[in-house]
N, C-alpha and C positions, 0 to 999 in steps of 0.2 A: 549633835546630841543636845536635847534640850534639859536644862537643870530639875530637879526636882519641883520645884516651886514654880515650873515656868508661869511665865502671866501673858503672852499671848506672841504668836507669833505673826512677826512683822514687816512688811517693805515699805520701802518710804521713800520720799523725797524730799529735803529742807534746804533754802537758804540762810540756813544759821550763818558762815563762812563767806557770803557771797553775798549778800544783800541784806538789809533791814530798812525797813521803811517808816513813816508816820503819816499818814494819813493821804487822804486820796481812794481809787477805787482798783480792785485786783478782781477777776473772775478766772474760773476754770468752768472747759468744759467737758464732762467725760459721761461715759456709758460705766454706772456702779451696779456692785451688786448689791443688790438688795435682797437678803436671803437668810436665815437663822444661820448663826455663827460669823457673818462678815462685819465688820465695823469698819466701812472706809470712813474718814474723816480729812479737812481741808480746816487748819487750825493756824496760828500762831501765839509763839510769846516771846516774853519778852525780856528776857534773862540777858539782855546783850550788855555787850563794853557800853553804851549808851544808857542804859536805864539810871533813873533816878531814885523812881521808889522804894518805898523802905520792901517793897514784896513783888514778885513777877504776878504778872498777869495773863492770863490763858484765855484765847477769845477761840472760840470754837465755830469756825466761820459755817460749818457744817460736821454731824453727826450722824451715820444712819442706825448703830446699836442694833443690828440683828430684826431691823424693821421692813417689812415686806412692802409699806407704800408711804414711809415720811422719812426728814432731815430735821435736826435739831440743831437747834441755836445755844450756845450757853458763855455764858462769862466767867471767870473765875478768877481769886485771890489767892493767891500759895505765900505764908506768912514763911519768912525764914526759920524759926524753930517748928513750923513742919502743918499752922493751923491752916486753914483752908474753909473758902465759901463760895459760895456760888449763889450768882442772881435767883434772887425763888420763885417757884412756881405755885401754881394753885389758883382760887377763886379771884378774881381783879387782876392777875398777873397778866405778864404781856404773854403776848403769845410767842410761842418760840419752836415750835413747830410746823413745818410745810408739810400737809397731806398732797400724795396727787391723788387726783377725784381716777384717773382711769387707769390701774397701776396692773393690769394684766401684762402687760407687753415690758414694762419699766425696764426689766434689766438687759433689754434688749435695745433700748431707748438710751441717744446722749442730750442731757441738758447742761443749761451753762447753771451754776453757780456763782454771786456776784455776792459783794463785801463793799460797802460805804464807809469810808471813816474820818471824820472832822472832827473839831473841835467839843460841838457838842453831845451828835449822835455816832452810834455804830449801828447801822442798818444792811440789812440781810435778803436777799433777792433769791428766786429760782423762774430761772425764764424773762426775767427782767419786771417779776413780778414781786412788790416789797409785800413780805410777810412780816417783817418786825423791827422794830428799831430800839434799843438801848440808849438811855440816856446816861453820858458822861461827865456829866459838868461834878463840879468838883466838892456841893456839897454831898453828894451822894453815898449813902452807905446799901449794906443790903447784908444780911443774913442776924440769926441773931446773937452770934459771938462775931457778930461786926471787925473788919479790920477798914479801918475808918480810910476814909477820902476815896479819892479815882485817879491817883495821879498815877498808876501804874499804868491806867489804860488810854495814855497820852506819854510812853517812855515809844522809842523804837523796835519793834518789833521784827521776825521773821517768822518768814512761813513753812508752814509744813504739812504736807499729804501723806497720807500712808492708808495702809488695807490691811488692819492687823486682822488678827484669825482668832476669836476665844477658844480657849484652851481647857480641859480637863483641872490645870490646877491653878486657873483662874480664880482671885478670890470673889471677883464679881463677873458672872456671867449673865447670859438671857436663859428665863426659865424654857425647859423642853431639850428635845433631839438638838 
């Protein structure tokens, strides 16, 4: 039975308990679906017994959001009394989205998904092909209720997959069926 309020149902897989890493390179490869109402995602953060910073960090190694031919990239700051930002988007921004150019067959199709992460950048692959890269050095801010520094996205991390489903009483879904 799902609660009244449900916000989306979900399967998953995470190394929270098992693993956390810092830096180096992780891919998967899988056949997604790409279709209105599926959100797989290929994520981490960074809430472990290891972190430093004063906030967890949420690196969204991949997003597909109900999209029929791309993956998104995003970063993000969860302040402990609950604020929150994310790298922005718009005119000059980086790019943070993979289209595939021939996306008839897609969800029929497996591609590897691939994650870079060093010191300075986090960089984002599909097919061994870099679509964007995040810079982390440490004077960096970004949003405009700013929660200052990067040093979250340099704590330990773990990962996690899942294919949540949007839901009816989702507060944020994709427009349509």
């Amino acid at each position: 039975d799902l609660p009244d309020k449900s916000y989306a149902l979900c399967q998953g897989l995470t190394t929270m308990k098992t693993m956390n890493f810092k830096y180096g390179y992780v891919e998967m490869r899988g056949k997604l679906p790409f279709r209105h109402g599926a959100w797989p995602s290929f994520w981490m953060k960074t809430n472990t017994p290891f972190a430093k910073a004063d906030y967890m960090a949420e690196i969204d190694i991949f997003e597909v959001f109900s999209s029929p031919n791309a993956v998104v990239s995003n970063l993000h700051k969860w302040a402990s009394e609950g604020r929150h930002v994310m790298l922005p988007g718009g005119e000059g921004s980086l790019t943070r989205a993979y289209e595939f150019e021939n996306y008839e067959n897609l969800n029929d199709e497996y591609h590897t998904y691939g994650f870079e992460w060093d010191e300075h950048f986090m960089t984002f692959y599909v097919d061994d092909v870099k679509y964007t890269a995040f810079p982390i050095d440490e004077s960096g801010e970004f949003g405009e209720h700013s929660i200052k520094g990067m040093a979250g996205f340099h704590d330990f991390a773990y990962i996690i997959f899942n294919n949540e489903i949007f839901t009816m009483g989702r507060s944020w879904k994709p427009e349509g069926k």
